[in-house]
N, C-alpha and C positions, 0 to 999 in steps of 0.2 A: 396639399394636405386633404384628407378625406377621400381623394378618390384610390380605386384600387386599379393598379397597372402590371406589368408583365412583367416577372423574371425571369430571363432566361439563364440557365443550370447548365453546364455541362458535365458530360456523365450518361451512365446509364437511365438513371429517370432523367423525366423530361421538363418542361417549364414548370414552373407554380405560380403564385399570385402574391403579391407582396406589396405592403401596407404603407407608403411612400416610399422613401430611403432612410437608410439604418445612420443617424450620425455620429460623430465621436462623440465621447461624453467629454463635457468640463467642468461637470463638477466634481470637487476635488471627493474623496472617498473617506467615508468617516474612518478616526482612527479609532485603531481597534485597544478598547479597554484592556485592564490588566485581566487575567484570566481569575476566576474564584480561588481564594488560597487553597484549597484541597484540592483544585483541576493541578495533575500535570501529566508530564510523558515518564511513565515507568520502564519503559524498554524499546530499545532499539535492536533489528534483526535486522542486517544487509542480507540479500537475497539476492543480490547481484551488483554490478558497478553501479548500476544507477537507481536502484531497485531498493527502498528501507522500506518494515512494515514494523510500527510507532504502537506501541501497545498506550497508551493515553486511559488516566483515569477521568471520571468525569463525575464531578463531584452532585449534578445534578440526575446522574440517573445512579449516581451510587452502584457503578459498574466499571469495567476494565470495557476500551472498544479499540479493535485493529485499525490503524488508519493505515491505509498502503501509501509512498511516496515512488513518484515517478520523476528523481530529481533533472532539473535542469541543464542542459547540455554544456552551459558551460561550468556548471558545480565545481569540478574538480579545476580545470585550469583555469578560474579564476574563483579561490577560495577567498578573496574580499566579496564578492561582489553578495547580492540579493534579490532574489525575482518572484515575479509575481506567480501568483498560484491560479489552478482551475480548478475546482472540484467539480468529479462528473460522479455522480448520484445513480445508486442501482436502482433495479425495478423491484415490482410486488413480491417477486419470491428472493429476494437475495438473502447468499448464505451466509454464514457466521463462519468460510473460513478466510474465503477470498473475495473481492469485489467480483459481479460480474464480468466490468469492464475486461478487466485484467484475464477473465476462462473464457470470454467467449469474441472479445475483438482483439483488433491489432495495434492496441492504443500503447502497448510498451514499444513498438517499431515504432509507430508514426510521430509519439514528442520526441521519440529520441534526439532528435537535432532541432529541436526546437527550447528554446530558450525560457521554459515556464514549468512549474513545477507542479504537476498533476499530484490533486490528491481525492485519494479513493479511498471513504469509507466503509468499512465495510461491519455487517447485518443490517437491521432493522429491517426482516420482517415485516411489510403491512404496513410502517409504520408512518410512509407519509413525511416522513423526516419533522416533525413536527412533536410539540408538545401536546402529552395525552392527559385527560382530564382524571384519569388512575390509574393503574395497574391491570395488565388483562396479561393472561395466558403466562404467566411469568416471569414478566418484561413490564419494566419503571421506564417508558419511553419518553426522552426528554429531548425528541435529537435537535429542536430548533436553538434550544440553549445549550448545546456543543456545541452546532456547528456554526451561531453565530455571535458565542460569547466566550463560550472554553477554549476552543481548538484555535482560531485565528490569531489571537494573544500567544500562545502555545508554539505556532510555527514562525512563527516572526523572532520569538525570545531565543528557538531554540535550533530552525531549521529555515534559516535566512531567509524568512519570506520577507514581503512586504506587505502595504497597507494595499494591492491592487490585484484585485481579484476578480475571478467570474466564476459562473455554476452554471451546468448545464446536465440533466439527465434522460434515463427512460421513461416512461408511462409515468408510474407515482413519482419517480423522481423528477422526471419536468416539471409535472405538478409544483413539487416540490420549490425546486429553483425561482420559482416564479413569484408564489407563494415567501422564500425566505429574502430575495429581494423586495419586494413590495412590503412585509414587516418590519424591515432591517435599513433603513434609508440611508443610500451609503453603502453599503455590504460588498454590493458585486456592483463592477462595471457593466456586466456581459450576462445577461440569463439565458439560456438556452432550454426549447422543450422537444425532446423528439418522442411522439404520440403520447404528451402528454394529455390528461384531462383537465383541460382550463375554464372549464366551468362546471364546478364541483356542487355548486348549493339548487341549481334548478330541480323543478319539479321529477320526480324519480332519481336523481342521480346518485343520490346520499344511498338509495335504495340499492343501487347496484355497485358500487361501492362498497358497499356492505356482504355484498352477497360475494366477493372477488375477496375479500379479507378473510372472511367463514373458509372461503376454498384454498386461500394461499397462506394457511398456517393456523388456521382454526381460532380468529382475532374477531374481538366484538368492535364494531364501528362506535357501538353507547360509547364506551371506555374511552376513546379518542374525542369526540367532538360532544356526544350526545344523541338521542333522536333525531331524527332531520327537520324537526325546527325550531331545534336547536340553536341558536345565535351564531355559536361556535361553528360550525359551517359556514356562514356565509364572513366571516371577521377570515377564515381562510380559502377563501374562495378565490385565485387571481382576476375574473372578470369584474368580481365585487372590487378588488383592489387594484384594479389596473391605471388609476389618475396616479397612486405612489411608483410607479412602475415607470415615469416620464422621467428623463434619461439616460434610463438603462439602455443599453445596445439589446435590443431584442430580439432573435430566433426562434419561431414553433415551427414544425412541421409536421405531418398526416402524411400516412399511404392515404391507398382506398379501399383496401383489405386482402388484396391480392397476393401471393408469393413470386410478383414480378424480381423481387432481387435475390431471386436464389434457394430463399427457406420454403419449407413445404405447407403444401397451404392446409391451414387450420380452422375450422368452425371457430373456436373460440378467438383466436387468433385474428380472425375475419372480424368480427365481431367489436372485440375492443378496439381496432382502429377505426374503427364505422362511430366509435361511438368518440373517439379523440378527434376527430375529423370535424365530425360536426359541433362541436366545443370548441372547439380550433376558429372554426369560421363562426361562431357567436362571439367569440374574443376579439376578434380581427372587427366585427364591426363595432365593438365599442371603443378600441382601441380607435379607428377612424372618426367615430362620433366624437372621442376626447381630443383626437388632431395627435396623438402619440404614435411617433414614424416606428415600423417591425418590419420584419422578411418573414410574411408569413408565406408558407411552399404547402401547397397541396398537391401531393405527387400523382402522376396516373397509373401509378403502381408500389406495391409494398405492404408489409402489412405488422403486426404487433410480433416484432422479431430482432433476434440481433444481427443478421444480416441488413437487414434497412437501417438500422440505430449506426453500425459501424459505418454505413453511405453518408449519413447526416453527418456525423461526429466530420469527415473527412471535409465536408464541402460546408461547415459553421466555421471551418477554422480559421478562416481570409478575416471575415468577422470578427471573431475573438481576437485575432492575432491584432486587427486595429484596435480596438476598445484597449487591449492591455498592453499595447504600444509595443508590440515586442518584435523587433527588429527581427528581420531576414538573416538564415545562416549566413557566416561569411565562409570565403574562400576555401578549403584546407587543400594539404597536400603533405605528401609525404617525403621525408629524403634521410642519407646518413644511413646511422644502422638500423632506426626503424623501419626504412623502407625496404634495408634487405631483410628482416624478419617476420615483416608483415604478411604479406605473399605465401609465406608459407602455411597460414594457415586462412583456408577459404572461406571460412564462417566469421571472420574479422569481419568482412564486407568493406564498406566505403570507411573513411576517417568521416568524423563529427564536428572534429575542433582540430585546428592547430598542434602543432609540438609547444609543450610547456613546461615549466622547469618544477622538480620534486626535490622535498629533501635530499641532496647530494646526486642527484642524477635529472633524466628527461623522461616526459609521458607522454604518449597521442591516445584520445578517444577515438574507436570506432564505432560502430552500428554493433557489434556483436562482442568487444569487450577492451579493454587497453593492452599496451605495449610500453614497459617501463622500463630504461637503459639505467646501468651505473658501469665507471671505467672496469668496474671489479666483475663483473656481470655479465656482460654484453646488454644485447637488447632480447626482453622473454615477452612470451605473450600470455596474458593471464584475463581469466574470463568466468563466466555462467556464475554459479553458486559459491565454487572456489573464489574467482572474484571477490563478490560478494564479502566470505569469509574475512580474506587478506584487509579488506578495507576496514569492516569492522574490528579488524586488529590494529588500526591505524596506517597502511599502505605502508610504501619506501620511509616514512618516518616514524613509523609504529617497531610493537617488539619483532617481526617477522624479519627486517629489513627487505631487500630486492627479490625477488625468483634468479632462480640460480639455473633452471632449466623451465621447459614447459611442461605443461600437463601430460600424464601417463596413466594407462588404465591399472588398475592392483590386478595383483597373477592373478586371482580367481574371476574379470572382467568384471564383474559385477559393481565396479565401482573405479573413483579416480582420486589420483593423487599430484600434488604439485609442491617440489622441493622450493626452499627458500634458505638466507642465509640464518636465520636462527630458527629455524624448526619446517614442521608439512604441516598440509593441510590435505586432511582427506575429506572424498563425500562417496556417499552412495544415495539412494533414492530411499532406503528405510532410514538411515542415520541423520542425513543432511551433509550441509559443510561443517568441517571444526578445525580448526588448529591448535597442534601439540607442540609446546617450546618450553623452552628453559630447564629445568631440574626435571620437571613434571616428563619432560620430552626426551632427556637425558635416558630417564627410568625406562619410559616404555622403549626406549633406542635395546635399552640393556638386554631386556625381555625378547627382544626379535620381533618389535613395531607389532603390526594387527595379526601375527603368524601364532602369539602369545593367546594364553588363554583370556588374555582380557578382550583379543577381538578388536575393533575400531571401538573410537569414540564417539560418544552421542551429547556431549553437554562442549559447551567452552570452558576455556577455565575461570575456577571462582576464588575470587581474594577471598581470603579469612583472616580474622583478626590474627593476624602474626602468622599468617603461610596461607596455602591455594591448595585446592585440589581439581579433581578432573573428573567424569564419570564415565567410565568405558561401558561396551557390551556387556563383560564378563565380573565386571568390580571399579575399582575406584583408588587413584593416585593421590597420594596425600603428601606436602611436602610443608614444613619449616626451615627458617635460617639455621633452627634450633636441632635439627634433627634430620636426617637422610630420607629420599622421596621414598615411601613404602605401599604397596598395594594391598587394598583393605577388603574385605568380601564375603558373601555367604552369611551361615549363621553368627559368626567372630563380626562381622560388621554390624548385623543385625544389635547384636549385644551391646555391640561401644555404642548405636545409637541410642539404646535404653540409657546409658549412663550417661549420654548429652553429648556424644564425638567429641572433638578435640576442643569442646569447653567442657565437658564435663570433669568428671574428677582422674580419669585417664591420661590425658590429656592426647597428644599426639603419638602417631604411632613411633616406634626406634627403627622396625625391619619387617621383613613379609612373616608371614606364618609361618612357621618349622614343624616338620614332624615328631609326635610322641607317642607314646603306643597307645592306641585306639582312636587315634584322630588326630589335633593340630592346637598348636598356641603361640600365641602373636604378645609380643611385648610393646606394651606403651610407655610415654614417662613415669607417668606412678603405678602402673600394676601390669598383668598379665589378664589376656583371657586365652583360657582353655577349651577347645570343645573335643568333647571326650563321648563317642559313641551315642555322638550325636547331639548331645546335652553343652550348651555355654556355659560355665560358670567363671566369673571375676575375681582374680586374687589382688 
């Protein structure tokens, strides 16, 4: 304890310096409260096999926030089970549509066969993930009380996590990590900082801080903490808080401002790892003065980039992988009729997992998407966004049942399709994925599918009290027990909206539009609407 010794790294950067040895944690992990009655998850979008983005309210910033999940390898083949989470934290400028992580590394390849379920939040802007002392720029930012009061309760209830978790981010998000460990006693196992700023409250720091917020989304530093002397600064300062920080598995690392890994080299860029660097090594020696073992790596190259960030993420994960106990892939291999269908398509890549049993048939994960046999079927290979789709319909056990073939491009290329035993799922890159079944799917069959003037579909389908409808390109499917599926659209839909769609006093549509002289009219349960030269009127 206390002295500093030699790590060596393999890999393109070279040793660093590191703060005794990193050891497992035993203390057990607080469990996580129930979440605020008004925090929940309002929406789930598959995006892929392994791939959900969690629309979550959060009743503390009185906002909707995208959580992206990167589920666990073995999610699907074994849907008892429960695993621990990572959450890795964007930087200063992260967008409101996607986590960094996810546009600019390789971090949906690299868990994909690992056994922990990454979770990516995504915006906050500046915000330090932390709670702000008001409102600035338009934003009620409260992220310390999401993400370590709302959201953890949240995925445990609702997306099998468990009580063992770790965080680890970029620049503000290391910060971060450090920061919501040391608040949160119990929280993470594992914190991780790659160039982050771990001593935030010294002389000028608050200042330049300030000045990086003003530039990365026009954000007043007041608003968040205060003036810089402030209290509030230094109550979130990880150097200040580093004695609560004892035995967390700890990870920082600094370039030295360089474009040694690849990205191109940037003044500013230079600059902010010059200034995480040496906040790095003021951390590192109180951390030895309080006797608390870290890996801290000061590399001889890299700089405030996400080429260096995706280096780190790569070489913290032996690390993390210890702290949150998660076992080494095991074996797989392929055989049967999975192994003759796999092959055929080269983007599968390697298997993940084992062969495992689905409603009424067998599945294998690969690196690039499954493969799901039934006697009736063969074995299909299904994947990307379609994937995605199928699963949020419920897979082999949902309404789609098995793929009946593989994916196929639509005549006009511009997009794909993949048949199943009760309906398709198409996508294109304006639409997305969707899948059309049942009555609804019937209808658009009748019509000649996306060849029709409705076009493809851009919604899923939606219950309604006593029947579903659909939203295409060109108009919108509407079906009851009570009534035959009909297509509704233009200014005639425009109108039923006025009168409250199929609750108002219309009720549901009977058939499409028909022609009359000078335009068109569509019959519902209780009346007609007519548009006549252009004009709607309701009988």
């Amino acid at each position: 304890m206390g002295r500093f010794g030699t790590l060596l790294v393999a890999g393109a950067l070279a040793a660093g310096t590191v703060v005794a040895a990193p050891s497992t944690l035993t203390t057990a992990p607080a469990h996580a409260d129930p979440a605020p009655a008004k925090s929940r998850i309002v929406g789930a979008q598959w995006q892929g096999d392994h791939q959900v983005d969690l629309t979550v309210y959060s009743a503390a910033m009185n906002d909707t926030i995208t959580v992206q999940l990167l589920l666990a390898r073995d999610w699907h083949a074994d849907p008892k089970a429960r695993f621990p989470t990572l959450y890795l934290l964007d930087g200063m400028r992260a967008r409101e549509d996607r986590n960094g992580w996810l546009i600019e590394t390789n971090v949906a390849d690299f868990y994909r066969d690992k056994n922990v379920t990454v979770v990516l939040p995504v915006g906050g802007q500046s915000s330090w993930y932390t709670d702000w002392k008001r409102p600035d720029n338009g934003k009620n930012y409260q992220w310390e009380t999401f993400l370590a009061k709302e959201l953890p309760p949240l995925l445990q209830q609702g997306w099998r996590a468990t009580d063992v978790r770790a965080a680890a981010g970029v620049s503000m998000g290391g910060t971060a990590a450090f920061t919501l460990a040391a608040r949160n006693k119990g929280l993470y196992r594992f914190a991780g900082s790659y160039s982050g700023i771990l001593s935030t409250s010294t002389p000028g720091t608050p200042e330049s801080i300030a000045l990086a917020m003003r530039d990365a989304g026009g954000f007043n530093a007041d608003a968040m903490y205060g003036p810089p002397t402030d209290p509030a600064w230094a109550q979130h300062d990880p150097l200040k808080l580093a004695e609560q920080l004892r035995g967390v598995s700890l990870y920082f690392s600094s370039g030295n401002g360089s474009g040694g890994t690849g990205a191109p080299t940037d003044l500013q860029a230079m600059a902010l790892e010059v200034l995480s660097r040496s906040s790095n090594q003021a951390f590192a020696v109180e951390l030895n003065r309080l006797g608390i073992p870290a890996n801290a790596l000061y590399r001889p190259s890299g700089n405030h980039s996400w080429p260096y960030w995706q280096f780190e993420n790569g070489q913290a994960w032996p690390q993390v992988q210890s702290a949150l106990g998660v076992a080494n892939p095991k074996p797989c291999g392929i055989g049967g009729a999975i192994a003759e269908a796999a092959p055929k398509t080269p983007a599968l890549g390697s298997c993940v997992t084992v062969e495992y049993a689905v409603p009424g048939g067998r599945a294998q994960d690969f690196r690039g998407g499954q493969v799901f046999w039934s006697a009736d079927t063969g074995a299909q290979v299904v994947g990307g966004a379609i994937g995605g789709a199928y699963l949020g319909a419920g897979g082999p056990g949902g309404a789609l049942g098995y793929p009946t073939a593989g994916e196929r491009a639509l005549p006009d290329k511009n997009g794909r399709y993949q048949q199943f035993q009760h309906g398709t799922v198409y996508w294109t890159p304006q639409t997305g994925a969707r899948a059309v079944r049942g009555k609804i799917g019937e209808k658009y069959a009748a019509l000649n599918f996306e060849r029709s003037a409705l076009g493809l579909p851009v919604s899923d389908e939606t219950k309604l009290a006593g029947g579903a409808f659909q939203r295409f390109q060109g108009g919108q499917i509407y079906w009851s027990p009570k009534t035959e599926a009909a297509v509704v659209s233009g200014p005639i839909y425009a109108e039923w909206g006025r009168q409250g769609y199929e609750a108002g006093r219309l009720g549901y549509p009977l058939a499409d539009g028909t022609p009359i002289p000078g335009g068109w009219e569509q019959r519902f349960e209780h009346g007609v609407i007519a548009l006549v030269n252009g004009v709607a009127t309701t009988r």
